[in-house]
N, C-alpha and C positions, 0 to 999 in steps of 0.2 A: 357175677354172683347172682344167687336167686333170693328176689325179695321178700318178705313172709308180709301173711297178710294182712297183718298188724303192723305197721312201723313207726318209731318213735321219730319224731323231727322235734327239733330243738331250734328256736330263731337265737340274735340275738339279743341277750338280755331279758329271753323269756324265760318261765319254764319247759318243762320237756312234756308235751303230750303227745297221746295216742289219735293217729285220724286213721281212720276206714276210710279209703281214698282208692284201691285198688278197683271196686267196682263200681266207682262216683260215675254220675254219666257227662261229668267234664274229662277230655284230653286231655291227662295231667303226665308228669315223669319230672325225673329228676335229672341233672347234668352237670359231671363234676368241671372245676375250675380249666381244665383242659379242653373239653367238648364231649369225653366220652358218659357217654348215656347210664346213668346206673342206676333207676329204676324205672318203669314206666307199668302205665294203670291200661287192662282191657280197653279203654274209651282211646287211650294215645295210641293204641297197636292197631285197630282198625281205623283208626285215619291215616295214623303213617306206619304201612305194612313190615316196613324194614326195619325198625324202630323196636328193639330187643337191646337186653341187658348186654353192657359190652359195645355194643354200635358207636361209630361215632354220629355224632350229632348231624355236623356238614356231611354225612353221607344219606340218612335217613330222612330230614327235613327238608322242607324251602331254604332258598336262600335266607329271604330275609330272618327268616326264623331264626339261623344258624349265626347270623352278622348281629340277631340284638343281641345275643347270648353272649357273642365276644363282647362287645360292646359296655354289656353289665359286668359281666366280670370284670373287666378293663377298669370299670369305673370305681367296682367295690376295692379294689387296689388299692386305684391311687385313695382311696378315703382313709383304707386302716392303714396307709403309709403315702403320710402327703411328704412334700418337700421341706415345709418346717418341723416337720416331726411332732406336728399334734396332732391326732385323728380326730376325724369329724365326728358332730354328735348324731346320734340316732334320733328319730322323731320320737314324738310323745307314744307311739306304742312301740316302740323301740326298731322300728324297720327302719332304713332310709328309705326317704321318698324314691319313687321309678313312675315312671311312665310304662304304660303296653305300649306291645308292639303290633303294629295289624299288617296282615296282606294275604295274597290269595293262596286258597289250597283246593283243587279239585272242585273248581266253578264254583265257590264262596267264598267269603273271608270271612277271615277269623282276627280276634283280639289274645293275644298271647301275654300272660301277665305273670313278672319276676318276683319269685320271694326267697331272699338269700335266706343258705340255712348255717349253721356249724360247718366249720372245716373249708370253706369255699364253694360249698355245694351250690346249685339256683334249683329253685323248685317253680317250673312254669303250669300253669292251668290255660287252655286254651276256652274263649265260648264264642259261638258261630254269631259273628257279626255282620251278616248279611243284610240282612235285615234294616239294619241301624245304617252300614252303607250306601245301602240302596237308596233310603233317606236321604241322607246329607248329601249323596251325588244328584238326587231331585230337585232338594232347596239350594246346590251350587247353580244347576243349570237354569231353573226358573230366575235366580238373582242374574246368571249371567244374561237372561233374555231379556230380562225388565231393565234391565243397563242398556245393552242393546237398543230396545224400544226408547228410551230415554235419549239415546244417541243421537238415533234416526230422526225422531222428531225436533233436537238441537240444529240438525242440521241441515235438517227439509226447511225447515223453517226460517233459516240463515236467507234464503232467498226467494224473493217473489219472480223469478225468473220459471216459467215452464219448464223449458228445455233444461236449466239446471236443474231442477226440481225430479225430473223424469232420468236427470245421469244418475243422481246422487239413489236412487229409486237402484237404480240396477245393481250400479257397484256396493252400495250396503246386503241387498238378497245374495249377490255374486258371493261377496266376501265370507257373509257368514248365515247362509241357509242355503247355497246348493254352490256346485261346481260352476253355474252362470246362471244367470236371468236375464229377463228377456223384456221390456216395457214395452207393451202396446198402446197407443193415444185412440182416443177414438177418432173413425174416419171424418176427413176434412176431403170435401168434394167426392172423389173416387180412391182416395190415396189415405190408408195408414201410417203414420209417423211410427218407427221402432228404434227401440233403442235396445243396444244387447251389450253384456257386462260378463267378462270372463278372464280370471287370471289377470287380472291387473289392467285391461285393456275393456278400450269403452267404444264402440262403432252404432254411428249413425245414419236413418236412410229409411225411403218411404217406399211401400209398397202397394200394390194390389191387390192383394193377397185374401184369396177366401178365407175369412173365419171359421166355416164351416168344416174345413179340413182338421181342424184342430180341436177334438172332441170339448165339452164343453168354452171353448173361446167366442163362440159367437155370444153363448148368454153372459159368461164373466163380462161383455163389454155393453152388455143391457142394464148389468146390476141386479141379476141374478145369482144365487147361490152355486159354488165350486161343485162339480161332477169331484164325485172320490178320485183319487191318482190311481187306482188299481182301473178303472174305467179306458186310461190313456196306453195306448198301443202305444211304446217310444219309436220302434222302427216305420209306424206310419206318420212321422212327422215331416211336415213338407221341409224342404231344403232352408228355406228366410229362418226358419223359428231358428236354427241350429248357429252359435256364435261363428263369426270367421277364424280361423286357427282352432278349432274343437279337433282332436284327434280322438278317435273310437267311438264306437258306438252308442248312445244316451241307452239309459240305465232305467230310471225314473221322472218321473214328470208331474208337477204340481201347476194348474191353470186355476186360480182365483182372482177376484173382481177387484179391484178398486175404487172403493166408494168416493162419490163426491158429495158435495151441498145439492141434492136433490136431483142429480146429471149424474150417471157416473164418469169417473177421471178414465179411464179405461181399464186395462187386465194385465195382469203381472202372471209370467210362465216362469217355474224355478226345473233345473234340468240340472241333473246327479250324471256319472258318468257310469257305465254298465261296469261290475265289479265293485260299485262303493255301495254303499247302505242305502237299501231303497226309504222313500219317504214314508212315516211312519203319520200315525193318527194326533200322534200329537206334533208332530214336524206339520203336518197340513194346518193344523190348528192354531201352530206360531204363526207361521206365515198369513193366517188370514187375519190376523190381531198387528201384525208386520203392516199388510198391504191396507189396513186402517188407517194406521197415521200416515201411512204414504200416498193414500187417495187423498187423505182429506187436505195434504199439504198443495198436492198435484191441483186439486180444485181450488184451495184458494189463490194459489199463483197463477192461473188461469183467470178467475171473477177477475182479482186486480189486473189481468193483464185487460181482458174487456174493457171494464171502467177507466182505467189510464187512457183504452184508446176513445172513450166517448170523452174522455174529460177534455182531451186536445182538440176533441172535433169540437164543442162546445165554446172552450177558450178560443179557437180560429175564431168562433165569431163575437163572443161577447165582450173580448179584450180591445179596448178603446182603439180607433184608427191611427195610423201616423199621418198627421197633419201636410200642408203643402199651401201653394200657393194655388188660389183660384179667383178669378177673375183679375188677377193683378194684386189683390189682397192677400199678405200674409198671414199664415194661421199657425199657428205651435199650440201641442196641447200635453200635460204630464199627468203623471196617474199611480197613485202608491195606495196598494192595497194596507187594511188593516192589518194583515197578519203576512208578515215576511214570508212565508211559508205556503200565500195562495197569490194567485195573480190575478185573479178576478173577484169583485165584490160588488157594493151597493152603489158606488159612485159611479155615473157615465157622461161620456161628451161623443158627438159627432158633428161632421160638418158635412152639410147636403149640394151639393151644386144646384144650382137652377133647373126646372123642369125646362124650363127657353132660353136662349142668350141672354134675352131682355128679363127674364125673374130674378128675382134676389136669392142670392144665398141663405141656407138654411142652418143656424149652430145653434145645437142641443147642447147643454149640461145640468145632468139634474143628480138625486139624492135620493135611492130609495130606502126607504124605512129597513134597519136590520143591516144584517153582515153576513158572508160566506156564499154558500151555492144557491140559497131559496133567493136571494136579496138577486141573485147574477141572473136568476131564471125571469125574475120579474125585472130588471132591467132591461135583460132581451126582449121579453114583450112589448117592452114601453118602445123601444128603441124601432124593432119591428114599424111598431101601429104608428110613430111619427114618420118613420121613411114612407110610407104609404101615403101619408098625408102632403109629400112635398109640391104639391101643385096648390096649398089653402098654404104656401109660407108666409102669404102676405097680412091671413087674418089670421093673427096667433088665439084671440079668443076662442073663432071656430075652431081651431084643432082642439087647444085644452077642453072645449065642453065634448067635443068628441072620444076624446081619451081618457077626459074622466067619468065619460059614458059606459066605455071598455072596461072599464078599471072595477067602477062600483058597479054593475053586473058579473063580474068573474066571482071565481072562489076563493080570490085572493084578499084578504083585509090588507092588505100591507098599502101603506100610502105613499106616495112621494113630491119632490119637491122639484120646481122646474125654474128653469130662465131661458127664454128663446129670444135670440139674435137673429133679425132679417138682416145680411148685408148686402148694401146694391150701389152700385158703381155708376155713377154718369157722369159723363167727361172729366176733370180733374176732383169732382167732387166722391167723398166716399160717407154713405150715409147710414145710419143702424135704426132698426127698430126692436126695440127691447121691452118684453114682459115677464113679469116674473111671477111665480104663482107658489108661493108659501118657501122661498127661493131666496138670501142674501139678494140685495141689487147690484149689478155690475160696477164696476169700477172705473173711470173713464182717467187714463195718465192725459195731460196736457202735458205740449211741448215744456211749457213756462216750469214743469214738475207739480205742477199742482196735480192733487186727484178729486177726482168729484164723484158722488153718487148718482147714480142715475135715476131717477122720478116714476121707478116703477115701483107694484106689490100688489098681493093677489095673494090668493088661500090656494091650502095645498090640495094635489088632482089626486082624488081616487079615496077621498075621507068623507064627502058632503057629497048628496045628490048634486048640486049646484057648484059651479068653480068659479069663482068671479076674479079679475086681473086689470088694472091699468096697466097700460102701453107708453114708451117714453120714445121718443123720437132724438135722437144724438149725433151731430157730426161730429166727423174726426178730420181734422187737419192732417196733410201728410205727417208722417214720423209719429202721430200718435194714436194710442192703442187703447183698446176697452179690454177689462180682464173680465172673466167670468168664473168663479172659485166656488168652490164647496164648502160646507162649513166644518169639514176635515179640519181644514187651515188656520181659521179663526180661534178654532176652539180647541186647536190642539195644547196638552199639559205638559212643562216641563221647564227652562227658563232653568236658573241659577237655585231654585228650591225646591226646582221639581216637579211643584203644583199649580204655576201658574199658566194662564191661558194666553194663549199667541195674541188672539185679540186683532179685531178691525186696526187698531192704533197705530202699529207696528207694521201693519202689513201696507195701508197705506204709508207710512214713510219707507218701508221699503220699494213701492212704486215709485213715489217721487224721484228716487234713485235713479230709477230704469229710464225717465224722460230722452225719447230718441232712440233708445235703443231697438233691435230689432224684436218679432215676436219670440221667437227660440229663448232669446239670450233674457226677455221676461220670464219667461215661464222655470228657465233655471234658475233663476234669482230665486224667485219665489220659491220651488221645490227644496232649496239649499238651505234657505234661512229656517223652513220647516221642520226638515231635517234633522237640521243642526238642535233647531229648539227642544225635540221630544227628545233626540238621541238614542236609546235603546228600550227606551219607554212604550207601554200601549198608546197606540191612538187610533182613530176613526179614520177611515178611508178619504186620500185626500187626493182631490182632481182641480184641475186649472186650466184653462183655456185663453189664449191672448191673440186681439185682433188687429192688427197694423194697419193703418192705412198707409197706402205709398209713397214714395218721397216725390218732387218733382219733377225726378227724371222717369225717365219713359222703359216700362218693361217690357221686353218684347217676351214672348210665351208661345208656344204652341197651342193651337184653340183655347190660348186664356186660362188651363186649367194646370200647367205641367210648368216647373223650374224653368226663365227665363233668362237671362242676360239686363245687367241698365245701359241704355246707351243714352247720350247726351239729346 
């Protein structure tokens, strides 16, 4: 039928009014309970051409358009006839609630919204929600990129490993900013590292490879700003850039940098496949906010790999020797940093051989001021500047005013504390000369289990223009041993309340114990009862060193300095 240009619509439970609605500039019409079309407005005819009085609905519209329709209707049913036989109530202006429907018609979308009228009829108005989508599909995909970026950085981050660093690099750009990517390292000697990420698969392998061929790749790997991707020729790509298993021809191409800490980490290539969506300005623009947190993960897992490798070259040297026999004398020496978690600190011990047959042995153990890496850098020193000294082991005085010559001209304030052991062998006799210079005094076990102090003391080197020290003279009988300890040991807290200190007391009756024993099986004693005392407690850096004289029988040795045999 034809509609006039007045029509009454009546909801329910309103009154009946009059709209002017025919030449509304919304796409409006009306649609009975079946699908068939029975009125529609100038604005719904020129959007949907076929869309006349009489039409069906699913012939003239979108699908989706045609399925809310049923869908509403459907619903309006079952409300004026539910299963209990009560109908449902209408809202405060008497419509039931409805959602719009949206989707696309002729490169836009539209929002399509239901208002039942009398009789079963729906009365739809359409308005161009373009606009409004275009938005919300903006702020899905910036949330889905800032998730992304949130990802990447969870997971660069999981490891300080390069080479993991540089996979996880590829297969995140791979996965979700191009068809593959491509990681370049910067060059190491003549040879590039690359690593390429495609379809699930991750290949390794160094190159030779001109930079230069690869329109801006030489400056991305300077740390230079991205050439536009409209700049890169894709068919002039040399053969390495391209994944293994890639079928067809590349499409598009994105070369951006990889920033580091002040270096750049290298340059990341993103590679689309010819027929997919070339890179767009703002596809270049993620990617370079991408290749951020991926440089700057790339460069930390690098520094730490550097400094792990100095910290080991460091530690070879400044982590305490393992002890051994020299000159027939046994020597054992243990060593527990403050912190479980470092192996080097402020405590140290060495034992020097003779510059001659006939010199004395030379045994450091000292205490530098402080803890961690600055404390281990100045041990090194001290440590250094006495093996230099080992031809003056006989005058301990002269070395300490030489060291503490070294010490208080440097830039370092830090002081420390010493004990020096000459040990020197002639015929069955084995004899020590010991100074200590702001140092615990040594400990001397007698066979009988007694322990005695030894008659030295001296100010600490590297605090006073001047170091002053008495020197103590000590034989050892075969079987018995001199300790040399740190006051780690003494002074460590812990005991049955937690707070109390190890204490000289203790540690001497734990010596008494060891009378006879050899130097090794000293030096554990000791380490164990210390141990034991702090238990998971902080303490100070604790070192110990024990010097055996030999028993009466006869060690034979290799030049006197290397594990022997006793023979009678």
């Amino acid at each position: 039928m034809t509609a006039p240009e007045e029509s009454p619509v009546q909801q329910q439970g309103m009154p009946t009014v009059t709209v002017s609605w025919l030449r509304a500039p919304y796409p409006s019409f009306v649609v009975d309970a079946d699908g068939g079309v029975v009125e529609v407005n100038e604005a719904a005819t020129r959007l949907f051409p076929g869309m006349i009085t009489g039409a069906w609905l699913a012939d003239v519209a979108p699908s989706w358009l045609a399925d809310a329709h049923s869908r509403f209707t459907a619903a309006a049913r079952r409300r004026a006839d539910p299963p209990g036989g009560h109908p449902a109530e209408p809202g405060p202006a008497g419509v039931f609630p409805v959602q719009a429907a949206r989707g696309p018609h002729g490169g836009r979308m539209f929002a399509a919204h239901p208002t039942p009228s009398a009789g079963g009829d729906v009365a739809w108005w359409l308005a161009d929600d373009t606009d409004r989508h275009a938005a919300e599909e903006a702020l899905r995909g910036e949330r889905e990129r800032a998730l992304l970026l949130t990802e990447a950085s969870s997971r660069l981050l999981a490891s300080l490993n390069v080479d993991r660093c540089m996979e996880v690099t590829a297969q995140l750009a791979a996965e979700h900013l191009a068809d593959a990517a491509v990681v370049v390292a910067p060059r190491s000697g003549r040879r590039h590292a690359v690593i390429a990420a495609s379809e699930g698969r991750t290949s390794r392998h160094t190159t030779t490879m001109d930079p230069t061929l690869v329109p801006g790749l030489a400056e991305a790997l300077q740390g230079f700003p991205p050439v536009p991707s409209r700049w890169i020729d894709p068919l002039a790509l040399p053969g390495w850039v391209v994944p293994d298993g890639w079928d067809g021809p590349v499409g598009s191409v994105v070369v951006t940098p990889l920033p580091g800490h002040g270096v750049p980490a290298g340059a990341l290539i993103l590679l689309r496949r010819d027929g997919h969506a070339a890179f767009t300005a703002s596809d270049e623009l993620f990617g370079r906010l991408f290749a951020a947190r991926a440089g700057a993960a790339v460069s930390a897992a690098r520094m730490y790999s550097e400094q792990a490798t100095i910290t080991r070259t460091l530690m070879a040297e400044l982590l305490p020797p393992r002890l051994h026999h020299v000159n027939g004398v046994d020597f054992a020496g243990g060593y527990r940093a403050a912190r479980d978690s470092e192996r080097i600190g402020g405590d140290f011990y060495d034992v020097h051989p003779g510059a001659t047959p006939d010199s004395p042995s030379l045994v450091v153990l000292g205490d530098v001021c402080g803890k961690g890496l600055e404390a281990a850098v100045l041990t090194g020193r001290i440590r250094t500047t006495l093996q230099a000294m080992i031809p003056l082991a006989g005058d301990h005085q002269q070395m300490l005013r030489l060291l503490n010559g070294s010490l208080v001209t440097s830039r370092h304030t830090r002081f420390a504390t010493l004990v020096l052991a000459s040990v020197r062998r002639e015929g069955g006799r084995t004899g020590l000369r010991l100074t200590s210079a702001g140092h615990p005094p040594p400990l001397i076990v007698r066979n009988t289990g007694e322990v005695e102090e030894a008659d030295t003391a001296g100010t600490l080197v590297g605090a006073l223009p001047e170091v002053t020290a008495r020197s103590a003279a000590v034989d050892l009988a075969p079987g018995e041993t001199c300790v040399l300890y740190t006051d780690g040991i003494t002074e460590a807290r812990g005991g049955p309340l937690g707070g109390e200190m190890f204490g000289e007391t203790r540690l001497k009756a734990a010596l008494g114990e060891c009378a006879g024993l050899p130097a090794e099986a000293v030096v554990e004693r000791v380490q164990m009862l210390a141990s034991q005392w702090v238990g998971d407690r902080a303490h100070d850096d604790m070192a110990v060193v024990a010097i055996t004289a030999p028993h009466s029988t006869h060690l034979t040795a290799v030049d006197g300095r290397t594990r022997g045999r006793f023979t009678a």
